[in-house]
N, C-alpha and C positions, 0 to 999 in steps of 0.2 A: 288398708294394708297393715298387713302385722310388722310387727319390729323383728321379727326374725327375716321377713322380704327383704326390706329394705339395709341388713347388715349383708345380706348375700355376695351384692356388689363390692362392699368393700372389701370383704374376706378374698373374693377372686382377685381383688385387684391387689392384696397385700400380699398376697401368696404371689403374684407374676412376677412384681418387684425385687421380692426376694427371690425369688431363682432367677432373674436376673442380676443382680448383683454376686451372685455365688458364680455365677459363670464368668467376672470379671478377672478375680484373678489369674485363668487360665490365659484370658487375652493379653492379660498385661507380663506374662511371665513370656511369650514368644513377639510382644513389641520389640524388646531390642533385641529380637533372633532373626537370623535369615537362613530359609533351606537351600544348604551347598551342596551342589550334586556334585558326585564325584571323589568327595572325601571321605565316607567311611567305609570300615574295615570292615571284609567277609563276617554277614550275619551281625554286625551291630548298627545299620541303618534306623534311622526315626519312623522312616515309613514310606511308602510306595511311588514311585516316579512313574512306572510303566514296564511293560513287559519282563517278568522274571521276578518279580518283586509284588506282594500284595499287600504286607505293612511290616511292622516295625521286626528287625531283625532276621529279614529273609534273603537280606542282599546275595547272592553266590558268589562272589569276587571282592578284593579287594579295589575298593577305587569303581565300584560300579557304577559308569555313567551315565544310569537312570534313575537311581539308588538316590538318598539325600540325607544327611543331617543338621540338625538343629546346630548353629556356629555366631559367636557375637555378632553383630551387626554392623559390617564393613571389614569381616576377616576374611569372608568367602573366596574372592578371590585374588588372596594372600595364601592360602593354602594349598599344601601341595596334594596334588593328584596326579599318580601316574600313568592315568588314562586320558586326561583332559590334552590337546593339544597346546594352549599355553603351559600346563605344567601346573596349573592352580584346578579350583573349584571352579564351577562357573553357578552361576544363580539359575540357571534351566537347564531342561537334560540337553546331554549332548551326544555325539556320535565319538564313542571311543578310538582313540589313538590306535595304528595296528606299529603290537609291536617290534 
């Protein structure tokens, strides 16, 4: 075997490591987020819940209770939403309030 064979494996495997570790911060920066659906304002949603929405910024309504954004972790629901029937966020979609 030549010595360039047998560096192959480590270079693949030095390279997986690091793009793993580059993708940690992203995980680590939505550990203490939770998606509240329900709280953000027409067109500034994180990203897609379902129906009417396909990602970030496409909400149609305010308080769209498919809609979600990113909120500390145990503020969800604490927050107001004029659509949700408690009047908060809820952590999944939900069936809006008629108002």
């Amino acid at each position: 075997m030549t010595q360039m064979t047998t560096k192959l494996p480590a270079i693949a495997l030095a390279m997986a490591l690091g793009a793993a570790f580059t993708a940690l911060p992203a995980a680590a920066q939505t550990a203490d987020k939770d998606k509240c659906f329900g709280v953000a304002l027409k067109g500034k949603n994180d990203c897609a819940g379902g129906a009417g929405t396909t990602c970030a910024g496409t909400s149609k309504v305010d308080h769209q209770a498919n809609a979600w954004s990113l909120v500390p972790k145990g503020s969800c629901e604490k927050t107001v939403s004029k659509t949700s029937a408690t009047g908060f966020g809820q952590l999944a979609t939900f069936t809006a309030k008629k108002a």
